[in-house]
N, C-alpha and C positions, 0 to 999 in steps of 0.2 A: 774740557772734562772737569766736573765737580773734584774740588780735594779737600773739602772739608772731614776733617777727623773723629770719630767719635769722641774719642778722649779729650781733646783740646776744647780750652772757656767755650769757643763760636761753637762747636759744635754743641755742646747742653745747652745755651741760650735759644740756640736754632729751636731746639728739642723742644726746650722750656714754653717759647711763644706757639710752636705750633700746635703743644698740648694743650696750653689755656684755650686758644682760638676755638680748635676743633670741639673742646669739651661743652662751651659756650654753645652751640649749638647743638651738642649731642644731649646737654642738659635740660634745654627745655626742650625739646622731644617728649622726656619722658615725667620731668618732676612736675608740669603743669596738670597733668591728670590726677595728682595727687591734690592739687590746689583746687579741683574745679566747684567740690561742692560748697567750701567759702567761699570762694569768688558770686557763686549763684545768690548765695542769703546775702552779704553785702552789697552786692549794685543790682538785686532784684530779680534778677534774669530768671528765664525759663528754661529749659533744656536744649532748644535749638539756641540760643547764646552762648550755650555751652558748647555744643557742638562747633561751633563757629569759631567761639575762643581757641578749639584745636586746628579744625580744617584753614582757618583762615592763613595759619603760619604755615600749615602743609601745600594749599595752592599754590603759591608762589614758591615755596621751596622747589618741589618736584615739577612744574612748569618751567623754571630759569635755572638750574642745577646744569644742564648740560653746556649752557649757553656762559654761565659763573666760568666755568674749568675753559672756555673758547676765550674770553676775556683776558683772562691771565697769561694764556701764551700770547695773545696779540700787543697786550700794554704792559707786561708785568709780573708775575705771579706775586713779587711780597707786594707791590702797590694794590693791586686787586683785592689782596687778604687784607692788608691793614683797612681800605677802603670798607672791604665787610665786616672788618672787626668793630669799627667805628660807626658804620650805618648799625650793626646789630644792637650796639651800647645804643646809640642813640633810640632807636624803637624799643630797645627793652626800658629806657626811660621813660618814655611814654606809655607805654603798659604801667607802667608801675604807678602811674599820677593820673591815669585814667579815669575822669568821674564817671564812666557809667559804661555800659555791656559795647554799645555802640563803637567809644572812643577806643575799649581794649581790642575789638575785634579788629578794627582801622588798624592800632597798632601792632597787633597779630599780623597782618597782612606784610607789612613793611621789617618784620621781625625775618619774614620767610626771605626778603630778598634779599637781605643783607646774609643771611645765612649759605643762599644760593652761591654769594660772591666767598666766602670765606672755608666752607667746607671741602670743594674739588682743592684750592689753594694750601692746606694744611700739609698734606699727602703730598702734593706736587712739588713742596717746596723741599721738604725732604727730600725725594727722589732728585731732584734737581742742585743741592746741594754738597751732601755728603761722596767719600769717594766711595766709588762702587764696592770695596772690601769692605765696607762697614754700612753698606743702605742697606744692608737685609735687617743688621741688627740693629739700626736706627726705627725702619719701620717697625719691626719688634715693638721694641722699647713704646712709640708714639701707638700703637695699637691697645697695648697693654696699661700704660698708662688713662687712656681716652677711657679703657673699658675699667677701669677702678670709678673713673670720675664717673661713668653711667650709674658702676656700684652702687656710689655712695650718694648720686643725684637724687632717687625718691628717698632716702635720708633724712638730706639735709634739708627737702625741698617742704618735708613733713615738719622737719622741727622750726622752720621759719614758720610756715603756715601756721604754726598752734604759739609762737612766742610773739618776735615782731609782726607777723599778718603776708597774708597772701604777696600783697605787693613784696617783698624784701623778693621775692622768688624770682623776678624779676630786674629789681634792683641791684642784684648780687652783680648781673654782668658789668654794671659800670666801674666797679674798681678792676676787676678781672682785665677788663680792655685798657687801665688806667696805667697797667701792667702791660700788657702783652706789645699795646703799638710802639711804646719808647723801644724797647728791646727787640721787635722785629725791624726797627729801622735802624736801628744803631748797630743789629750783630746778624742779620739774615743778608743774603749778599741776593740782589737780584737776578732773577731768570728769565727767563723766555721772551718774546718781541723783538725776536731777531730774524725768524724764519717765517714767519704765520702771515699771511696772506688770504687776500679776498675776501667777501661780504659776509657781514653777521648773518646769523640767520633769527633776524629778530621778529622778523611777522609769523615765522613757525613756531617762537619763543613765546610770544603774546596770544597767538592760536591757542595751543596747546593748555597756557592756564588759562583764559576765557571758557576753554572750555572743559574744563576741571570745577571751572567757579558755576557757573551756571547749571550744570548735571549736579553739581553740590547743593546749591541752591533749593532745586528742584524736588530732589529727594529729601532734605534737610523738611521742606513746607509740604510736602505733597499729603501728609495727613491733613494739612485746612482744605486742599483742592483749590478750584477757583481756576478762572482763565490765563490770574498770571503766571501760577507754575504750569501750566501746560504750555503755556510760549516760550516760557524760560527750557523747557525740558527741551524743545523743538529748536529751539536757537542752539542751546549748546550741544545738541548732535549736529546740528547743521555746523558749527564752530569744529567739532571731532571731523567731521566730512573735509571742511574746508584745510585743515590741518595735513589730513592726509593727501591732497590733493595737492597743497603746497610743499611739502617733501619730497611729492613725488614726481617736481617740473623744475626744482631746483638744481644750481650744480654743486652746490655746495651745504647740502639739507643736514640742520641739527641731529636729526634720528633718519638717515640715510634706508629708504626702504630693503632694498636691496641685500643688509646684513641680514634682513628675519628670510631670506632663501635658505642660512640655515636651518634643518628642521631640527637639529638641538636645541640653539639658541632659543628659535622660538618656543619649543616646549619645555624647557626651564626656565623661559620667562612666566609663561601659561602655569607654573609651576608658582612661582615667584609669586603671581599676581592672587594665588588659591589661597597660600600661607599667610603671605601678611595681610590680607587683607581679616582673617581670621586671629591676627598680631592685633591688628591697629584697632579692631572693635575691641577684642577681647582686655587691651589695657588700659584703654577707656572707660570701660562698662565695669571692669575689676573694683579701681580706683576708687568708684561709687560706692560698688556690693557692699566692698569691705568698710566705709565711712556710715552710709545712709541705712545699710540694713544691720549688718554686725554690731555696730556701733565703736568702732574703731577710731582713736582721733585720729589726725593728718597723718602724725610722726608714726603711728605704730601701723597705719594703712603704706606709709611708704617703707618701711622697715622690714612688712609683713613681704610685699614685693621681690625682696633682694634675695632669694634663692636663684631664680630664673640667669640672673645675669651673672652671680657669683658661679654656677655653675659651668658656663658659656666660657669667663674667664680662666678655670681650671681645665679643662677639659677639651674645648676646640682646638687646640694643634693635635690633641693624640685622636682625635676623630676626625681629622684631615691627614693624618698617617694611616689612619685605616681604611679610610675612603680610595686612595690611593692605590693600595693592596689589593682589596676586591673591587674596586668601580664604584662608581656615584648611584647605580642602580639600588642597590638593596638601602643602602644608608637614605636618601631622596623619598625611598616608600615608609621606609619604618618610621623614620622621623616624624614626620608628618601626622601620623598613624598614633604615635605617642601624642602625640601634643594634642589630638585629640579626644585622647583618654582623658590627656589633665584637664581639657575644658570642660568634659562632664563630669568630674571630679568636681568639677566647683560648683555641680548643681547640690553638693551638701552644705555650702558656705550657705546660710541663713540665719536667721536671728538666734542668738545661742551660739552658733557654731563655734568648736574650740580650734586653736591655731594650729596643734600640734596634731590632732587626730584628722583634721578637716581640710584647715585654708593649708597648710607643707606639701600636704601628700602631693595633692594636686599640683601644686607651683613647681615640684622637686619632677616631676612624671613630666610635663612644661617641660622643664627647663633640660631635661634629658634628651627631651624629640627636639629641641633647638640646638640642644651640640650635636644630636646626631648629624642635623640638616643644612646646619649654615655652612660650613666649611667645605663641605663636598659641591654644596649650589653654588658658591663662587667658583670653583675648582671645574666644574661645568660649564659656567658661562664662560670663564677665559679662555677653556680648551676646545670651544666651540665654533672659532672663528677665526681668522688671521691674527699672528701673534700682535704685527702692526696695529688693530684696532680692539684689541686687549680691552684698552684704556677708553675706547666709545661703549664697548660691550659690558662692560661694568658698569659705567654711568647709565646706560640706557636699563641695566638691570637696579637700580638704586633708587634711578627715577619711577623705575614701573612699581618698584614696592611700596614707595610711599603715595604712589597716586593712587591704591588698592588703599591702602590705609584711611585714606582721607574718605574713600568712598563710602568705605564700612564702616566708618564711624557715620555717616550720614545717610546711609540705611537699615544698618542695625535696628535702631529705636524703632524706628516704621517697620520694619519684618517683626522683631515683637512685642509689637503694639503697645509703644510708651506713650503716655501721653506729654503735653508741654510742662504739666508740674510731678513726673512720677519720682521725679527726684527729692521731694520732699515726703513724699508716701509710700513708707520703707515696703510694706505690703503688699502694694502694687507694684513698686519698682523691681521687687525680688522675684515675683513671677514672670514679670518681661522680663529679668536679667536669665533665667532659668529657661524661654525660649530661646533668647539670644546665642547660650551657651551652645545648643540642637544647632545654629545655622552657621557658630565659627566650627562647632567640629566636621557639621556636612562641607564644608568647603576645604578643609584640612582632608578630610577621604576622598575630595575631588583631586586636589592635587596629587595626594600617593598614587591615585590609580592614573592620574596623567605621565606622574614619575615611572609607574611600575612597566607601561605600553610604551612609552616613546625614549626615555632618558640611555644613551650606551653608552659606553669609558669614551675617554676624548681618547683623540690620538696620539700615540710617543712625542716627546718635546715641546708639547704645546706651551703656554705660559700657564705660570704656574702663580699662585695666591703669595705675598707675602706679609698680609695681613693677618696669623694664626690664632692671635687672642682677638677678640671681640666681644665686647661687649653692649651693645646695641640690640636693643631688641623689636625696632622697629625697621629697621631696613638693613641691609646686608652692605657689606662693607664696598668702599670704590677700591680700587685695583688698579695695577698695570701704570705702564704709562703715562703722564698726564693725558688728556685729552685735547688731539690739537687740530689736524691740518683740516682735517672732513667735516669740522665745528666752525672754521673760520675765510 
């Protein structure tokens, strides 16, 4: 049994390394989109480089995420996390000395695996450490702090970008890890590799982002057309086919078919995959508005940001106390519903636009249908399934949101009609960003009305969230249990 103390040095060291870790990869989630339209003037790039600079760290994330949290119970969980701490440092060093679109995208890519090994590992090592009288308030604690670091991520991410330059945004992870590996090996006591058994599920692992990369691909080019995105489009359904096929002949499959028998689960995933994916365009495309068209620098476009998450911060435990009271039904539609209002809200952010009367409103209406929704949709997926696979049903809910995310960031621009330089042509880029806004909120009323038809109260004693702050505004928080036997 875990006995480590809240109170005692080991346990805040614990606390300490698994908040830098996890922040390290919650941070560029979100403060790169702040960075993207210098990134684009210095190494040239066009929009779809841009897009890539994001998707590229998302495929490999939400591809090998399930398979990261299977790794750690088998060889380790702090060996697994320090291994991702250090692959992360190491590719965000290479981001950072990147001469051209090409070389950051590369380094994007290797960004997302080491992310995949270090983020299930944060969470789990907590859980696996402290003694059970004090892991709720330790997850506390590590939630709440993780969701400051989101806070203050388009921040700081803004004031690097307008002082030392895009690259430090980047750069920042190698003292953070310079920190976090001495102290998770010297005071994190190791877990798990004692019980886990049987085969990786690595060809569902490599399926799975192959076929993220290539439907990315696809959509990303498909305004040039041409025969190779139509093979690329054709492969990676065939690559989604072949994925399904191989879960579903395995005996020990990453994403096990058989849990989406529930029809909860599956309709707050279907839920899941409406929202962020309406998440993942919308703070993308924002990040631009407010640089390219308003004329906002870095620091005051990530600055301008931090309602949404400051929000989420305050407010998500008393809206998973409410949720609770009345059921996931009504919170699940109205949320959703809100967050819709504030992306047409933001069809007033245009040249001129003032912060207080224009870009707040919106972000604050935002960030209200996010506390409504995040806390009751985890609260939903755990009470949806056997308490035992808690810990798969989160991950498989974590994964689906951010492989939404990556989508819509690479259909967006093509649904309305960007071109490869509208990001230089505030004009043009403000009237696609204005249809944009139409297609994240038609998919936010897609989800309330999936929520409104399908979503009921879980049932008495199911598992229960102890994630209550959060601050992420790209994907919903892991949960539960680590993730182990049905992953390995």
């Amino acid at each position: 049994m875990p006995d480590v103390r809240m109170a005692s040095p080991q346990g805040r060291w614990i606390l300490l390394t698994t908040v830098l870790g996890s922040s390290m990869a919650l941070l560029d989630s979100t403060v790169v989109n702040v960075a993207l339209p210098r990134i684009g003037r210095d190494l040239d790039a066009n929009l779809s480089a841009l897009q890539w600079t994001v998707n590229a760290y998302m495929v490999t994330l939400a591809g090998l995420i399930l398979l990261g949290g299977a790794l750690g119970d088998r060889f380790g969980r702090r060996k697994v996390f320090v291994v991702g701490v250090v692959w992360f440092a190491v590719a965000s060093l290479l981001c950072g000395i990147a001469p051209n679109a090409g070389a950051l995208i590369a380094a994007r890519a290797l960004q997302g695996v080491g992310g995949a090994l270090l983020t299930p590992g944060s969470l789990a090592l907590i859980q696996a450490s402290f003694h059970p009288d004090d892991r709720g308030r330790a997850v506390g604690l590590w939630s709440g702090f993780g969701g400051v670091g989101a806070a203050v991520g388009p921040f700081v991410g803004g004031w690097l970008v307008d002082g030392p330059g895009w690259r430090w945004v980047f750069l920042l992870n190698v003292p953070l890890a310079l920190v976090c590996v001495p102290v998770a090996l010297r005071h994190v006591p190791e877990s798990g590799g004692e019980g886990a058994r049987g085969r990786f599920d690595v060809l569902g692992a490599v399926l799975g982002a192959v076929a993220l990369a290539l439907l990315t691909y696809a959509l990303i080019e498909a305004a040039a057309g041409g025969w190779v995105v139509a093979v690329t489009a054709v492969a990676g359904v065939a690559a989604a086919v072949a994925f399904v096929v191989v879960e579903r002949r395995r005996p020990d499959p990453m994403m096990p078919p058989d849990i989406f028998s529930s029809r909860q689960f599956t309709a707050v995933n279907l839920v899941t995959l409406c929202v962020y994916a309406a998440l993942g365009g919308f703070f993308f495309l924002a990040a631009l508005q407010l640089q390219v068209v308003v004329g906002y620098s870095a620091l005051a476009a990530g600055t301008a940001l931090l309602p949404t998450t400051v929000l989420m911060l305050l407010l998500s435990a008393r809206s998973g106390e409410l949720a609770d009271r009345i059921g996931p039904r009504l919170p699940l539609t109205v949320g959703p519903l809100l967050c819709s209002v504030g992306m047409l809200l933001m069809l007033r952010v245009g040249p001129g636009a003032s912060y207080w009367a224009d870009v707040l409103p919106a972000l604050v209406v935002l960030g209200l249908g996010l506390v409504m929704l995040v806390a009751p949709l985890t609260a939903t997926v755990l009470g949806s399934v056997d308490v035992a696979r808690a810990g798969l049903a989160s991950g498989i809910n974590n994964a689906a949101a951010r492989a939404a995310g990556l989508v819509a960031v690479a259909a967006l621009p093509l649904l309305a009609g960007m071109g490869e330089e509208a990001y230089r042509e505030p004009a043009a880029f403000d009237a696609a960003f204005g249809r944009a806004m139409g297609w994240c909120a038609g998919a936010l009323v897609a989800g309330a009305l999936i929520a409104l038809v399908t979503v009921r109260r879980p049932p008495p004693g199911c598992k229960r969230p102890e994630c209550l702050r959060y601050g992420s505004v790209v994907s919903p928080p892991l949960e539960g249990e680590p993730v182990r036997k049905r992953l390995v």
